[in-house]
C-alpha positions as CSV (number, residue, x, y, z in Angstrom):
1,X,3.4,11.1,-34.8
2,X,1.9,8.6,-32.1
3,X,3.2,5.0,-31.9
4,X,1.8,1.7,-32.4
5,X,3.1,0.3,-29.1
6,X,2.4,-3.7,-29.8
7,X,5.6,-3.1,-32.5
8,X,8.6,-4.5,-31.9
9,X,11.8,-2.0,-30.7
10,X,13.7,0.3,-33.0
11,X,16.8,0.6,-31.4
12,X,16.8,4.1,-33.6
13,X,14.3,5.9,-31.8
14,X,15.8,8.9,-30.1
15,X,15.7,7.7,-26.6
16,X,17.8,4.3,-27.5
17,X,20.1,7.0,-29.2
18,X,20.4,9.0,-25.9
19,X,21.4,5.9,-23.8
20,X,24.1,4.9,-26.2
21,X,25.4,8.3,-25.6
22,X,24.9,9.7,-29.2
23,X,22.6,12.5,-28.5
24,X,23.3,14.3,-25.3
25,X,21.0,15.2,-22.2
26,X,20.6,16.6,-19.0
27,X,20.9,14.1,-17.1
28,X,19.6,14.1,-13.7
29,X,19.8,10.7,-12.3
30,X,21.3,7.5,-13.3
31,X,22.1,4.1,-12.0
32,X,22.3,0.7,-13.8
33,X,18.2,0.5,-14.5
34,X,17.1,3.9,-15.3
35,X,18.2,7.6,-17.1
36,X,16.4,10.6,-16.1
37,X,17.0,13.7,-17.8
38,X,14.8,17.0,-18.4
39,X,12.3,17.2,-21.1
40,X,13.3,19.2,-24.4
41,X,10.2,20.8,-24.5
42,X,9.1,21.3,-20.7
43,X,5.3,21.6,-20.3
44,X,5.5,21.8,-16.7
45,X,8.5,23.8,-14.1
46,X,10.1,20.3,-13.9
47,X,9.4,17.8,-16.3
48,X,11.9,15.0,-16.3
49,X,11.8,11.8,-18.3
50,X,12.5,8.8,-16.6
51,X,13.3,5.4,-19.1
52,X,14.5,1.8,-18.9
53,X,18.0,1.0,-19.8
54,X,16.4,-1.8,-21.4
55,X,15.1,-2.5,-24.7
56,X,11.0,-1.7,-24.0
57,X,8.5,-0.3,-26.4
58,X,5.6,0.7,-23.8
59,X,4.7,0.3,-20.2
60,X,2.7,-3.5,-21.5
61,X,6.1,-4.2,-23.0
62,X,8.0,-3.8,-19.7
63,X,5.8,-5.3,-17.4
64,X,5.3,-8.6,-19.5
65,X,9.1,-8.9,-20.3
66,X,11.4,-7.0,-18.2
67,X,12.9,-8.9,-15.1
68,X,11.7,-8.2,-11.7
69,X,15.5,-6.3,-11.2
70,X,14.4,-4.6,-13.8
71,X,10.8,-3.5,-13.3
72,X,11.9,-3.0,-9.5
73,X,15.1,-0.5,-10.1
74,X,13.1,1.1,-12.8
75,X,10.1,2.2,-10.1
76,X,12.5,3.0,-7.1
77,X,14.6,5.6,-9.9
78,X,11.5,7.0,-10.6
79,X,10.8,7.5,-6.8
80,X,14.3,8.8,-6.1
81,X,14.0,11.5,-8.7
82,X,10.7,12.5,-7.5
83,X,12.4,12.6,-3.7
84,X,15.7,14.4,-5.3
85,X,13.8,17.2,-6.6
86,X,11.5,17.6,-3.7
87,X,8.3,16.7,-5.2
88,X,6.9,14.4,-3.0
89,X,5.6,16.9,-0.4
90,X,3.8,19.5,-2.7
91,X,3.0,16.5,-5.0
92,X,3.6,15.9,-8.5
93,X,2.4,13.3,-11.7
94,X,3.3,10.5,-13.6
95,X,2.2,9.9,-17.1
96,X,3.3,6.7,-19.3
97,X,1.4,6.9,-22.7
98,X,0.9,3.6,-24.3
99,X,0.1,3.5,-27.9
100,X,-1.7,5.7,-30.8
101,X,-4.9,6.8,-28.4
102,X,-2.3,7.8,-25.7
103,X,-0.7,9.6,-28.3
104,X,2.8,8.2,-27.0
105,X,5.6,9.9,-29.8
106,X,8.9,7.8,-29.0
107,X,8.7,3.9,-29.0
108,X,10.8,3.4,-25.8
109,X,8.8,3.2,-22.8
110,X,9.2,6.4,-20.7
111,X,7.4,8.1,-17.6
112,X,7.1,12.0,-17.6
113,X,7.5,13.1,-14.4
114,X,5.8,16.9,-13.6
115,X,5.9,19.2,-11.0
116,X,6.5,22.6,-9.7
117,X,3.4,24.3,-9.8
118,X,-0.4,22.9,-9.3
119,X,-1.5,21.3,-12.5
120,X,-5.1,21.0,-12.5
121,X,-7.3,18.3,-13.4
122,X,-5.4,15.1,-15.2
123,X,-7.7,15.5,-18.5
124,X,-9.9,17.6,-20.2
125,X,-14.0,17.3,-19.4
């Protein structure tokens, strides 16, 4: 069920969960700002999700409160995994979805990041 991102944090959603180490992951990059790990449900060859070690409901969340550490580690994690996996020369996508019309499902701000294949136009004519 989408989110209504302009609500506070619950620290029970399933990504806050997976950072305190209570439900595992396949972890495919860490360092002190960000956790990447592949996607349950894959809709792309690689699909890795990318979040904040911090306590952020959306993408508006994070950039009005997170520190410029913060917001600055975050981005350059998402970078390195897109570099570590070799995406960056056949190209790949970033989606953050913000909010019930985004249809974002966990209330922790997180990027998808897909690749492996071409994957056609970003939405639906």
């Amino acid at each position: 069920m989408p989110v209504d991102a302009t609500l506070g944090y619950d620290d029970s959603n399933i990504f806050a969960r997976i950072l305190r180490g209570e439900i595992p992951n396949k972890t495919v990059y860490q360092d002190d700002w960000a956790l990447a790990f592949h996607d349950i449900n894959p809709q792309a060859p690689i699909h890795i999700l990318v979040i904040p070690k911090g306590a952020y409901v959306s993408w508006d969340d994070f950039s009005e409160r997170a520190s410029d550490a913060e917001i600055a580690g975050f981005v350059r994690a998402v970078g390195k995994v897109a570099r570590d996996l070799d995406l960056v020369s056949p190209g790949y996508r970033l989606l953050a979805n913000t909010g019930i019309n985004s249809h974002q499902e966990v209330p922790h701000l997180h990027v998808h990041l897909f690749g492996g294949k071409a994957l056609g136009p970003m939405l639906a004519r």
